[in-house]
C-alpha positions as a printed NumPy array, in Angstrom:
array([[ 110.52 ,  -76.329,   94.139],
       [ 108.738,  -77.542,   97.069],
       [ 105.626,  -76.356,   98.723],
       [ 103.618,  -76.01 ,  101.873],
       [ 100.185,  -76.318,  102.411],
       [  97.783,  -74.274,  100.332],
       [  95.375,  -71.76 ,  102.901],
       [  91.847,  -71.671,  101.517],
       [  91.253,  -68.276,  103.341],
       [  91.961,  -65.798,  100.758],
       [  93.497,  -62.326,  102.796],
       [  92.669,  -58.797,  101.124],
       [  94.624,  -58.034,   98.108],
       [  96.625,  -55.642,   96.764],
       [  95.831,  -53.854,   93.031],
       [  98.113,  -53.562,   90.405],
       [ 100.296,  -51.046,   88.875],
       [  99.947,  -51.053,   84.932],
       [ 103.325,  -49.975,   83.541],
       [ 105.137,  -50.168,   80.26 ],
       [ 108.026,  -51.745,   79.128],
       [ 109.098,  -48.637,   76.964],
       [ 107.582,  -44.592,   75.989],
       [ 105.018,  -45.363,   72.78 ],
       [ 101.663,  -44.266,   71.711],
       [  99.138,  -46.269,   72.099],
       [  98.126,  -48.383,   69.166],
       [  94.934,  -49.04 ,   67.826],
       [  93.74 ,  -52.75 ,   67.929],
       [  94.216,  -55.702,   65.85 ],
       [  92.28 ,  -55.421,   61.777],
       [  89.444,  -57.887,   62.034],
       [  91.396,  -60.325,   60.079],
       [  94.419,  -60.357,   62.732],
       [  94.738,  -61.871,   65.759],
       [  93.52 ,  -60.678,   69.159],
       [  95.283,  -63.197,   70.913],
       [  98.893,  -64.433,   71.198],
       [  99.316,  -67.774,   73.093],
       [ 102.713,  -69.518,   73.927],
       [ 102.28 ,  -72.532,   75.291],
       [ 106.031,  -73.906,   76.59 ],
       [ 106.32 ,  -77.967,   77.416],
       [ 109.155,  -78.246,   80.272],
       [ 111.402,  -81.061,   79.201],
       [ 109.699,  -82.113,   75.726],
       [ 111.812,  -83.688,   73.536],
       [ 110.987,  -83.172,   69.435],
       [ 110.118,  -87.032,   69.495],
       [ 107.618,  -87.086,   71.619],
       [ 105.536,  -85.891,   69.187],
       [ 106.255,  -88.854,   66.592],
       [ 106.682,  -91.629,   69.502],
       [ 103.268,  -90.937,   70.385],
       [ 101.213,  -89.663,   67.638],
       [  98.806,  -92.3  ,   67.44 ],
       [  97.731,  -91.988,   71.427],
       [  96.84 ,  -88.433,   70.945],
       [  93.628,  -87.648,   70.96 ],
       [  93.288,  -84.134,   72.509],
       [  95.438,  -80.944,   72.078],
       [  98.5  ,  -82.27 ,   70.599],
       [  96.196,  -84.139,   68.165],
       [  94.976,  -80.745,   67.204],
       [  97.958,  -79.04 ,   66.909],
       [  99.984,  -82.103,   64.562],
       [  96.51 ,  -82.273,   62.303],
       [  95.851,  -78.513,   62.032],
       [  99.217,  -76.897,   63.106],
       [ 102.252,  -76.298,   61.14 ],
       [ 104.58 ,  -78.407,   62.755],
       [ 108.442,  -78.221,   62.442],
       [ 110.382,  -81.046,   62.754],
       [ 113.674,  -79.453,   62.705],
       [ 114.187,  -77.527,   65.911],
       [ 116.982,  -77.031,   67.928],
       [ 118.246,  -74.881,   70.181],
       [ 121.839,  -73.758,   69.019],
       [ 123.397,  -73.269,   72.435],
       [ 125.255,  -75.33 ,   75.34 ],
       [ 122.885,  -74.571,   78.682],
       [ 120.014,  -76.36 ,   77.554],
       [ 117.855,  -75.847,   81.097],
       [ 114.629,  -74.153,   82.363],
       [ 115.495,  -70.835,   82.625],
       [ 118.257,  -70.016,   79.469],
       [ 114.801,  -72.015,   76.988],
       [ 112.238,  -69.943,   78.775],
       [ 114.163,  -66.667,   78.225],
       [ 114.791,  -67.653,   74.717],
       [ 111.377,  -68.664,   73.741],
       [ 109.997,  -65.762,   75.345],
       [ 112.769,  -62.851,   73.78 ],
       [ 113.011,  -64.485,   70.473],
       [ 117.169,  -64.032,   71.807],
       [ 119.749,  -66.373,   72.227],
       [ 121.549,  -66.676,   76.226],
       [ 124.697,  -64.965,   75.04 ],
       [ 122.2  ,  -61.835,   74.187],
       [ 119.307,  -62.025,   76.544],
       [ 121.543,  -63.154,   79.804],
       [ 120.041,  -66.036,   81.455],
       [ 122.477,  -68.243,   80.623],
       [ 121.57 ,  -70.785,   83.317],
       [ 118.554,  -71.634,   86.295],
       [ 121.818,  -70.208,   88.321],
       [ 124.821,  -68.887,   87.497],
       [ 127.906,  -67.401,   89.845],
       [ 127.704,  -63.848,   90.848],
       [ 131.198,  -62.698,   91.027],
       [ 130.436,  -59.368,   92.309],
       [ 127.888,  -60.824,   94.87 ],
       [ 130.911,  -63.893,   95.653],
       [ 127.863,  -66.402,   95.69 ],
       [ 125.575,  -68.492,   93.212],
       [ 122.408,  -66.368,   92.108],
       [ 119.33 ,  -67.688,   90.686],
       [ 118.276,  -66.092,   87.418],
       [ 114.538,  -64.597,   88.833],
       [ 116.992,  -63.319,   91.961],
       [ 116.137,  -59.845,   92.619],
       [ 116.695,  -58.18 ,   96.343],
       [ 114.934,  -55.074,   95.335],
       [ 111.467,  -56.857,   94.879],
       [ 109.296,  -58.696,   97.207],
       [ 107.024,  -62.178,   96.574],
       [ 103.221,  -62.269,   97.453],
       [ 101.23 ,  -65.338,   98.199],
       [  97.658,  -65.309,   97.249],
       [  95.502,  -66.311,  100.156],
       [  97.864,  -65.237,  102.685],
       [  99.992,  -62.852,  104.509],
       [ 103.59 ,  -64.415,  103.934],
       [ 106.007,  -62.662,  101.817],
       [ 109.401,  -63.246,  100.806],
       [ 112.66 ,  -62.544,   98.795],
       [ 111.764,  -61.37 ,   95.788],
       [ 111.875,  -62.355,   91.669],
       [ 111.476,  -60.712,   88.777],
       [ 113.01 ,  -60.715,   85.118],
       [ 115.064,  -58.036,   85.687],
       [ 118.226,  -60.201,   84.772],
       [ 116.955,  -60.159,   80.954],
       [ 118.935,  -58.179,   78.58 ],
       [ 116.697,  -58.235,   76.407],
       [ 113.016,  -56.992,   76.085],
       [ 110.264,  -59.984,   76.088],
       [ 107.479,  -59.936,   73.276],
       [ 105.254,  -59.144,   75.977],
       [ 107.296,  -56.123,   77.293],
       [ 107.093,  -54.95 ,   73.077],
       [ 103.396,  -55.62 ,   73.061],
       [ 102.529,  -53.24 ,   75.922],
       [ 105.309,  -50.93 ,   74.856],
       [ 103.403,  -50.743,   71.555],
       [  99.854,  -50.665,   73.123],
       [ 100.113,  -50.348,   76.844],
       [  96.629,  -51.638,   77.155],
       [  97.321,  -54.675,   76.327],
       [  97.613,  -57.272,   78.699],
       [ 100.259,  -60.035,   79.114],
       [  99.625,  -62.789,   81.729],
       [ 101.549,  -65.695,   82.196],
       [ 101.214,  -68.843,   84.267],
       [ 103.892,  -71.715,   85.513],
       [ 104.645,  -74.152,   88.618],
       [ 108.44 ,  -72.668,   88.464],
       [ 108.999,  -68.852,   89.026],
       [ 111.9  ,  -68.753,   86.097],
       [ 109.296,  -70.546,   83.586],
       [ 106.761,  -67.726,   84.761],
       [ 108.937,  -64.661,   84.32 ],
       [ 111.063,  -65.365,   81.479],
       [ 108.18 ,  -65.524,   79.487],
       [ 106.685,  -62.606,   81.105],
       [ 109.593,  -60.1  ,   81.24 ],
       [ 109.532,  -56.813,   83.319],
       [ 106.387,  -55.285,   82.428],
       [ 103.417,  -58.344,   82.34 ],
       [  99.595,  -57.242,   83.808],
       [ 100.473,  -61.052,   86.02 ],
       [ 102.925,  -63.816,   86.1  ],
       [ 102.082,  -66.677,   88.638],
       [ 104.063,  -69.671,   89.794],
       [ 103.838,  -72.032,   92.758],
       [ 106.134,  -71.47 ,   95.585],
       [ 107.256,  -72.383,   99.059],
       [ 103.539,  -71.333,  100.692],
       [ 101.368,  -71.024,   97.337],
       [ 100.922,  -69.55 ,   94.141],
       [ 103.185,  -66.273,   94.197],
       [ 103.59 ,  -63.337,   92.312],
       [ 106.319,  -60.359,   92.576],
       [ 106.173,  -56.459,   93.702],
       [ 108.341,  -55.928,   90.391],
       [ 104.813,  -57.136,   88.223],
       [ 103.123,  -54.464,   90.986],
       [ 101.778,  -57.32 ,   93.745],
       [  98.466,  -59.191,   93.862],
       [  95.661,  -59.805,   91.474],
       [  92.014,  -60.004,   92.495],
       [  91.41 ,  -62.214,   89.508],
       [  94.048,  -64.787,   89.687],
       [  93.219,  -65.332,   93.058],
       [  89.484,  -66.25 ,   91.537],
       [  91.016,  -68.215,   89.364],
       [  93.467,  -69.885,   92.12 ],
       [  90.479,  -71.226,   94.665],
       [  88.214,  -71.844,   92.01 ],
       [  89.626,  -75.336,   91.342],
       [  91.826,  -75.655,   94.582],
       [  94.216,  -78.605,   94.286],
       [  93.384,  -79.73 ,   97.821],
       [  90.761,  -81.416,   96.129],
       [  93.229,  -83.923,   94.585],
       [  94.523,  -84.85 ,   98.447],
       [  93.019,  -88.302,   98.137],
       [  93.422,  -89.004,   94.448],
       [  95.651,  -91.711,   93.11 ],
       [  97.584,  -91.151,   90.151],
       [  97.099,  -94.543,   88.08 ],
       [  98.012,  -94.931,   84.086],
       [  95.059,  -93.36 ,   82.195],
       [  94.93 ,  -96.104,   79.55 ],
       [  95.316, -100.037,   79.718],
       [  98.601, -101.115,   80.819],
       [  99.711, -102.822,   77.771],
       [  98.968,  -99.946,   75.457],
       [ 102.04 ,  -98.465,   77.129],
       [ 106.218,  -99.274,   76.025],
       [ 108.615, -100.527,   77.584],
       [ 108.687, -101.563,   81.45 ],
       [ 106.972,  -99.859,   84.471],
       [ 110.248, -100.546,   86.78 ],
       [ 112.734,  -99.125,   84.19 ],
       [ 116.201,  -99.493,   85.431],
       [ 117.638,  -96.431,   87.286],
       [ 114.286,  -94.596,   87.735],
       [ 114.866,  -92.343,   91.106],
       [ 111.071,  -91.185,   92.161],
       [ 110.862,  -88.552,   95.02 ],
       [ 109.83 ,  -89.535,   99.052],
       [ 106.39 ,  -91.267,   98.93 ],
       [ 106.413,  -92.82 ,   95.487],
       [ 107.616,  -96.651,   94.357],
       [ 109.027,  -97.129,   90.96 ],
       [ 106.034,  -98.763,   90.307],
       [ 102.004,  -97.538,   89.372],
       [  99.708,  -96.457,   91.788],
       [ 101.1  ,  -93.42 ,   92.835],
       [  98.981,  -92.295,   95.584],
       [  99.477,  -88.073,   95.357],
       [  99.347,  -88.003,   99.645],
       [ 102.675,  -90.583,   98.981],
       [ 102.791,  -93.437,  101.856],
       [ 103.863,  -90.772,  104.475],
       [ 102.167,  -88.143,  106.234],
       [ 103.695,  -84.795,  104.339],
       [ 104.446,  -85.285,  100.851],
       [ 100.951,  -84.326,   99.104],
       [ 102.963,  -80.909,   97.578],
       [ 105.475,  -82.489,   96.378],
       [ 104.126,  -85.444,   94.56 ],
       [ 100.897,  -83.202,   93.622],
       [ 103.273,  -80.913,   91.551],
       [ 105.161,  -83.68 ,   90.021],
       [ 102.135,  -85.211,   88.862],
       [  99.586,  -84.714,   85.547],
       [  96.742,  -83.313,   88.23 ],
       [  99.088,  -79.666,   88.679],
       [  99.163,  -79.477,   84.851],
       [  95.577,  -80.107,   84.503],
       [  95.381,  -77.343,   87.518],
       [  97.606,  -74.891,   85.512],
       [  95.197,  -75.343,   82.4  ],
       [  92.1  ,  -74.68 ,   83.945],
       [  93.884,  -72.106,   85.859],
       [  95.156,  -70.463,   82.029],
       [  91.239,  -71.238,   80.734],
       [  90.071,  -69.211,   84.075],
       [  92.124,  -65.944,   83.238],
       [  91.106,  -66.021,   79.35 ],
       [  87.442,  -64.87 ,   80.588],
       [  87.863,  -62.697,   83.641],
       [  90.571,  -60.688,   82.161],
       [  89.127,  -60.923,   78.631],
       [  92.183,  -61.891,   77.049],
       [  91.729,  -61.359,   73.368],
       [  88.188,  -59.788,   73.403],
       [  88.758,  -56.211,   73.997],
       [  89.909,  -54.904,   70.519],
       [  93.455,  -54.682,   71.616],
       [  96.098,  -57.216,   71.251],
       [  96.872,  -59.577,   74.475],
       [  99.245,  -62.634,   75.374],
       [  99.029,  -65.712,   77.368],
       [ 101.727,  -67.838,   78.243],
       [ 101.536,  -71.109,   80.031],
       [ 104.571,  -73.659,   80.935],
       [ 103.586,  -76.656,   81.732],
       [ 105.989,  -78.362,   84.204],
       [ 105.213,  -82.03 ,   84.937],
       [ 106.713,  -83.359,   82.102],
       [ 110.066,  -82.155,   83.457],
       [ 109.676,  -83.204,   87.475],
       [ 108.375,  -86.65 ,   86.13 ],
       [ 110.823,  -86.829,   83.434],
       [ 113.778,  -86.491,   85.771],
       [ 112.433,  -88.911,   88.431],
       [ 111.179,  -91.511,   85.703],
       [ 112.956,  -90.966,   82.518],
       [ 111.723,  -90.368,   79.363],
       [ 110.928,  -94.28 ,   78.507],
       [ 109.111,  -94.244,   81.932],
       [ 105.605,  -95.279,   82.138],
       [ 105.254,  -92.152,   84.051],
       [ 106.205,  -89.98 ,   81.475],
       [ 103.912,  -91.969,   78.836],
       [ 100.943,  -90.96 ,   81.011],
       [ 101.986,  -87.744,   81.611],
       [ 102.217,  -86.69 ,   78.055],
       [  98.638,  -88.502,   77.627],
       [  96.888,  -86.212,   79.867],
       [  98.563,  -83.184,   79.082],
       [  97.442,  -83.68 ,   75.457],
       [  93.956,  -83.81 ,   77.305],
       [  94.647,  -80.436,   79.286],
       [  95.878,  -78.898,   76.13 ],
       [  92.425,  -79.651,   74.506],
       [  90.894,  -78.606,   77.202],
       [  92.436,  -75.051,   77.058],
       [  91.994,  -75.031,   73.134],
       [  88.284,  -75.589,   73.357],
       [  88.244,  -72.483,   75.537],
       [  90.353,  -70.388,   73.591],
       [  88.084,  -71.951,   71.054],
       [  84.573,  -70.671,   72.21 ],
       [  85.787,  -67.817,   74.144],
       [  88.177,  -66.171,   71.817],
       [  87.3  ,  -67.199,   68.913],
       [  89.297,  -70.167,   66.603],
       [  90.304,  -67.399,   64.111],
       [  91.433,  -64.394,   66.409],
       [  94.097,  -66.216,   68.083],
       [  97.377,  -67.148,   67.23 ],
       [  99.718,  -70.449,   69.457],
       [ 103.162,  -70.984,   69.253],
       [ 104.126,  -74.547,   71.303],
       [ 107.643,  -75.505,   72.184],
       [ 109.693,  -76.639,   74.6  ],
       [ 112.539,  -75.525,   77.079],
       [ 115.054,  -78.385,   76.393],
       [ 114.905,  -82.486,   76.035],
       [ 116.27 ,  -84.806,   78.169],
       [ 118.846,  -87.652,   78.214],
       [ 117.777,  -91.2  ,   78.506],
       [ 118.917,  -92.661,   82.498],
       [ 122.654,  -93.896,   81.88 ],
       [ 122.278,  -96.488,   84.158],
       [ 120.008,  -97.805,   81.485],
       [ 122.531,  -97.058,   78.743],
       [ 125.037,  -98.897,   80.35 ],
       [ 122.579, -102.091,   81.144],
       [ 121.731, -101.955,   77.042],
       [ 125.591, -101.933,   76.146],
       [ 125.718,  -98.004,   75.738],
       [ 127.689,  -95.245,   77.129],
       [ 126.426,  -93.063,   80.023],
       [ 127.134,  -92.284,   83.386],
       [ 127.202,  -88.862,   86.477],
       [ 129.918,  -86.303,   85.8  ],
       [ 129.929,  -85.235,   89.865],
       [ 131.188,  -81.197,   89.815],
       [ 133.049,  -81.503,   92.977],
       [ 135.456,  -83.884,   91.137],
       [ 135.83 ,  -81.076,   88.293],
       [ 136.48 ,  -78.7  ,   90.835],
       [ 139.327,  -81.261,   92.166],
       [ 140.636,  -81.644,   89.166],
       [ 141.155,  -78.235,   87.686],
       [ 142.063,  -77.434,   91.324],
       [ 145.112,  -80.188,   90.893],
       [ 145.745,  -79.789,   87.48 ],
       [ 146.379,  -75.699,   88.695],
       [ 148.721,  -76.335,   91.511],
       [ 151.633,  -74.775,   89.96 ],
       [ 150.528,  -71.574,   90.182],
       [ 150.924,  -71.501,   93.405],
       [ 148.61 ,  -72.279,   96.775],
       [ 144.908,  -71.976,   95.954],
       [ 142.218,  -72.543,   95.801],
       [ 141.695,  -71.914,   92.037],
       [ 138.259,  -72.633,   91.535],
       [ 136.003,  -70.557,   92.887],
       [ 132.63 ,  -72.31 ,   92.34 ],
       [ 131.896,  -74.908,   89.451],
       [ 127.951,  -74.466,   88.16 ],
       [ 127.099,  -76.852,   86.122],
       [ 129.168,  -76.517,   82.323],
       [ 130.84 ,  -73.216,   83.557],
       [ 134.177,  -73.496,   86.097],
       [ 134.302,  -69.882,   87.921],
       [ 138.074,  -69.098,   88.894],
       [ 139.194,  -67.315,   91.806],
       [ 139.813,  -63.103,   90.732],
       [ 143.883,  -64.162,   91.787],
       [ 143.92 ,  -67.332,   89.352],
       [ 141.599,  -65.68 ,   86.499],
       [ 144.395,  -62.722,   86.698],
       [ 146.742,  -65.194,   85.822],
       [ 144.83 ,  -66.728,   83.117],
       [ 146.697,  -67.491,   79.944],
       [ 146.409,  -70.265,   77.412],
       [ 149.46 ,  -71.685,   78.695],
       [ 148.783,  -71.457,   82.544],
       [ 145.542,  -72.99 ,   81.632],
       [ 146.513,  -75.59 ,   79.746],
       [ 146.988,  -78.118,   82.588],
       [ 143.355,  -77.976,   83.168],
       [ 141.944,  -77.684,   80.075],
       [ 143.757,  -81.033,   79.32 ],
       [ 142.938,  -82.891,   82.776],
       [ 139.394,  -82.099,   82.204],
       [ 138.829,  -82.965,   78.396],
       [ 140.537,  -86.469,   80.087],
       [ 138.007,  -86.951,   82.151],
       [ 135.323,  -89.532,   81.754],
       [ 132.02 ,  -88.057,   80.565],
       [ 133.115,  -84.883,   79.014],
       [ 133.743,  -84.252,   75.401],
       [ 134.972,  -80.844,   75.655],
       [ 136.28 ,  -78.298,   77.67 ],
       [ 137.425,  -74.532,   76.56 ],
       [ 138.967,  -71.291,   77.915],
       [ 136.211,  -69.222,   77.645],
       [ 139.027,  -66.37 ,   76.237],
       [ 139.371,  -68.33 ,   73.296],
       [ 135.915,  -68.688,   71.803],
       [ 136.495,  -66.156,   69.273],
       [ 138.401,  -68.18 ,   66.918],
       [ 139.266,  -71.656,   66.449],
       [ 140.008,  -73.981,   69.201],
       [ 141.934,  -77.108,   68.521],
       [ 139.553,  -80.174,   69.3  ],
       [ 137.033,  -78.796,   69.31 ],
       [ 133.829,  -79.932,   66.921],
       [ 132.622,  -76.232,   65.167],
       [ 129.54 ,  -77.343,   66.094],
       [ 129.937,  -77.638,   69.884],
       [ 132.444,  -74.16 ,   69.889],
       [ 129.318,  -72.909,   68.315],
       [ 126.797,  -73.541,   71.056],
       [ 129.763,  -72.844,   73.923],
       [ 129.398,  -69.743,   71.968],
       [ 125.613,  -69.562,   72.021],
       [ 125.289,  -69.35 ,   75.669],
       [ 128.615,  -67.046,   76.466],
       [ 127.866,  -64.308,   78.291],
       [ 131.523,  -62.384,   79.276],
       [ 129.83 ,  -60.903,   82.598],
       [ 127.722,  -64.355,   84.019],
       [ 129.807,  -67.161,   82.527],
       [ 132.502,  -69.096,   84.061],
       [ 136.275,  -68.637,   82.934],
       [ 136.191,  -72.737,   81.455],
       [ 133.534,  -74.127,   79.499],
       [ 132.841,  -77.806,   80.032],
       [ 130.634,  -79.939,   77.518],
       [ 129.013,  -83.887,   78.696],
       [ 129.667,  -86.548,   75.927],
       [ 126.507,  -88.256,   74.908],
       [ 124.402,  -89.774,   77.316],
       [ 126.487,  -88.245,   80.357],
       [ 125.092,  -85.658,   82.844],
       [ 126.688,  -83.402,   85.417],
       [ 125.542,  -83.63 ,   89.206],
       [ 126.254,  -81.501,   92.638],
       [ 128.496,  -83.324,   94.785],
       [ 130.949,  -85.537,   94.788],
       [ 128.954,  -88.852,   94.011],
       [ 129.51 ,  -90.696,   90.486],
       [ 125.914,  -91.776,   91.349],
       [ 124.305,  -88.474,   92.448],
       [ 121.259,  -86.385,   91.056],
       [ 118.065,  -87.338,   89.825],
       [ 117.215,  -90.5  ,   87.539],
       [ 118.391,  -88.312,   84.668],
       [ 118.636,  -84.482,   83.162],
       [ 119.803,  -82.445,   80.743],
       [ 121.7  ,  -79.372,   80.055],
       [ 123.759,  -80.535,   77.262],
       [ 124.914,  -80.219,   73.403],
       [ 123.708,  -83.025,   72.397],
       [ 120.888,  -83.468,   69.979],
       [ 118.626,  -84.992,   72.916],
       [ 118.65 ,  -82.086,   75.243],
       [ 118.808,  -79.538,   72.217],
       [ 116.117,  -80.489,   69.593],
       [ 112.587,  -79.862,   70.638],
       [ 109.346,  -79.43 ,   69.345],
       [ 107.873,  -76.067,   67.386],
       [ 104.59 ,  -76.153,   66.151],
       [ 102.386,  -72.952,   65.396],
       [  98.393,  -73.473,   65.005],
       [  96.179,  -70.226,   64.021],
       [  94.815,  -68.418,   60.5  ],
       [  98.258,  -67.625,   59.615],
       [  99.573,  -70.723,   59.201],
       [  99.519,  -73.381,   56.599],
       [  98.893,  -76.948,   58.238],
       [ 101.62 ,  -79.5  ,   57.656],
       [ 105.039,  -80.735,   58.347],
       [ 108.111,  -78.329,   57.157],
       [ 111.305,  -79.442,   57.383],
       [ 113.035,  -76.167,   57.582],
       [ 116.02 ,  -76.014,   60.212],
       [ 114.898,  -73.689,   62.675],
       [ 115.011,  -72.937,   66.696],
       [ 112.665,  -71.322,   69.617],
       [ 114.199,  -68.309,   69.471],
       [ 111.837,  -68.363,   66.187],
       [ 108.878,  -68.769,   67.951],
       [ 108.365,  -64.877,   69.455],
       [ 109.27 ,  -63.253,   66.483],
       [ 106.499,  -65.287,   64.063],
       [ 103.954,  -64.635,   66.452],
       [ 105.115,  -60.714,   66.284],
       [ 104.854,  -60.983,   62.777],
       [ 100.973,  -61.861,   62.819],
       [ 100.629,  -58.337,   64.553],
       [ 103.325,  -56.487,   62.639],
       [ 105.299,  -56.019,   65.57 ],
       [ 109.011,  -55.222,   65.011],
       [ 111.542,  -56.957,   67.005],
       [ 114.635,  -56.196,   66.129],
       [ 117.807,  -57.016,   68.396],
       [ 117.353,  -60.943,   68.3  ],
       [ 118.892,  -63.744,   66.663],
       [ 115.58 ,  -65.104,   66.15 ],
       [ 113.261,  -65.059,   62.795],
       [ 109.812,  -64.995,   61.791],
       [ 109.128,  -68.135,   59.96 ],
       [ 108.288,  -68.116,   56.403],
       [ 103.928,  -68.38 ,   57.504],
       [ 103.091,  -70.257,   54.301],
       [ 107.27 ,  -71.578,   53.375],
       [ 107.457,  -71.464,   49.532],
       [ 108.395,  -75.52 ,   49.291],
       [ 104.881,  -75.945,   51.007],
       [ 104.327,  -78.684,   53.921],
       [ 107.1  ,  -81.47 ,   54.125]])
């Protein structure tokens, strides 16, 4: 995502239109000994070992949250698609992709014969605060599956439910259908949708208050000295966007007219922006102070945009970890003093990990390397000649292989076989399934891998062939065996799938618990502080004090 320049004129603004996700009587609000407050706080791109790699640098809200938070070393997600969109949904439904529907930032519309994003929504229309422009619209209304937000105001429609992100899908998924605001940056400014009923007086406040234009002439250098910092600022393969060397400073207007945006949003300053923009909302929409029951959710998105550019042994990536752990204190202290340390309840995790850059795998004497998707498309396209003229393929998006309605018609196990075998021959991938076949065995397949093929299956959005990276290999648009960004993820492997999950609040016994568990945990535990059902989800409530005690 890419943006424009920010107006400071702020237009006239439209109000809001309170609705709920469901019929219900309102509740009353919490007991005095419950939480007012439920915070998610998402990570874009954090992988579980962040946490460990850099525990003794911490100093500010990840500090907090590994000395006073029960942290849980053990969490993966179980599924294939490990991206933005499928982790938000799940962290945010307490639902796995193959139930809640957003099984990818994309997927192919067969009805529609065209990719559509997973916030895509033609009935609704985007607002930008401070000015006039609108566009095509988002929403959630992809999600099959109700958000704990959309429960919370079905429960108590009084409650409110904002959440705040750089990326529209990190915004929404967490909000659902029914949230009082969900913001995001987009092509002209921070947007919101007609589906969440239009513009809010207060985020716009909150918006110009602390207007990133102020960081035009700032120069991103490392926060602490150089050699506190591992491994090498120049790290092989490292693929930074227009404006920026490999190499510290990073000036945030780049070295050309036209890039502030872009390198502002890929940059610590927009998450320190997004947490005073979170800290902003807490007080003028007195989150957690009204005797009812509220959310906040925040996604912080640097971590990502650096982490693809710079990898995750970057320099870059160092630093931006380092001052996100100060913008997480910074929003603690205000939940802190405005809320109240006892009436609010934080779940942290993260959307997905990342792969090391295989261009530094290979240089080390590992495996790694670019899986393009226009040479999967070839091949199954080859490999399906015999059934006649095609084409056979009638998009490839990322692990899923869409066929034509004509080839898919023809489908069997042994019409398919040609490319199931010239793509599990291909280098980089480890797998690759009928999607037909996923309810029961499938020769050559690990049960573990079938499993999260499985995970992220939806029979309506997914392609017709499952493919799965080895280790260490990514797949890119184009044709290129050196496209796409200095790395991704996206995968089954344990990099891209295990993240961190760490709850802090009253409930909650401080510690490390070694307990096997996922994100789609995360919604449902902080339900449980409130007693608020959610049935319908493969997620659990975690055991708030687990009978072993802290690990």
């Amino acid at each position: 995502m890419r943006v424009a320049l920010l107006p400071v004129a702020v237009t006239a603004l439209a109000s809001l239109v309170l609705a709920h996700a469901a019929p219900g009587a309102s509740q009353p609000g919490p007991a005095a000994s419950g939480p007012s407050l439920l915070v998610i706080v998402v990570v874009d791109q954090m992988r579980a070992d962040y946490l460990t790699r850099f525990d003794a640098r911490f100093t500010g809200g990840f500090r907090r949250l590994l000395d006073d938070g029960a942290v849980f070393d053990n969490a993966y997600y179980p599924y294939l698609n490990t991206v933005t969109c499928a982790g938000h949904a799940t962290i945010g439904t307490g639902a796995l992709p193959k139930s809640h529907g957003a099984i990818l930032n994309q997927w192919y519309d067969r009805a529609l014969g065209r990719p559509r994003t997973c916030t895509e929504d033609l009935s609704a229309t985007t607002f930008t605060y401070g000015t006039s422009d609108t566009g095509r619209g988002h929403s959630a209304a992809a999600l099959r599956v109700p958000t704990l937000g959309e429960r919370l105001r079905a429960r108590s429609p009084e409650s409110r439910v904002l959440t705040f992100s750089m990326k529209a899908r990190s915004a929404l998924m967490l909000a659902g259908r029914q949230a009082t605001a969900a913001t995001w940056l987009g092509d002209h400014g921070f947007e919101t949708s007609s589906a969440l009923g239009g513009l809010r007086p207060e985020i716009s406040r909150a918006l110009f208050a602390s207007p990133m234009q102020a960081a035009h002439d700032e120069v991103w250098e490392r926060l602490m000295p150089v050699d506190t910092y591992t491994g090498i600022d120049d790290g092989i393969g490292e693929r930074p966007d227009p404006g920026w060397t490999r190499v510290f400073p990073h000036p945030l207007a780049g070295t050309a007219p036209g890039h502030f945006h872009n390198l502002w949003e890929e940059s610590p300053y927009s998450d320190a922006y997004l947490g005073e923009l979170a800290s902003t909302a807490i007080r003028d929409f007195q989150l957690g102070q009204r005797g009812v029951v509220d959310l906040l959710g925040v996604s912080f998105s640097a971590t990502d945009l650096v982490g693809h550019s710079f990898g995750p042994e970057s320099h870059e990536l160092q630093d931006t970890l380092l001052r996100l752990d100060r913008a997480l204190g910074a929003l603690l202290a205000t939940l802190d003093r405005v809320v109240g340390r006892d009436r609010y309840v934080l779940g942290l995790s993260a959307d997905h990990g990342v792969a090391k850059i295989p261009e530094a795998e290979r240089a080390a004497g590992r495996p790694g390397g670019r899986v393009p998707l226009g040479l999967v498309r070839s091949t199954v396209e080859q490999a399906l000649s015999g059934l006649g003229p095609g084409p056979h393929v009638a998009r490839a998006e990322y692990t899923q292989v869409y066929l034509t309605p004509e080839t898919a018609a023809k489908a069997t196990a042994e019409t398919l076989a040609p490319a199931i075998a010239a793509l599990k021959a291909m280098p980089g991938l480890q797998a690759a399934v009928w999607n037909r076949t996923l309810d029961g065995p499938v020769d050559g397949v690990a049960p573990d891998v079938l499993n999260a093929i499985r995970g992220s299956y939806d029979r309506e959005r997914s392609g017709d062939i499952s493919i799965v990276p080895a280790p260490y290999w990514f797949l890119v648009l184009g044709s290129r065996p050196d496209g796409g960004d200095g790395t991704t993820h996206g995968s089954a492997n344990e990099y891209d799938q295990h993240v961190p999950l760490v709850f802090l609040g009253r409930p909650f016994t401080a510690g490390h618990y070694a307990a096997r568990v996922s994100p789609a945990d995360l919604a449902p535990t902080l339900a449980s502080t409130i007693a608020l059902p959610m049935p319908g989800i493969e997620g659990r409530a975690v055991p708030l004090t687990p009978a072993r005690g802290p690990q």
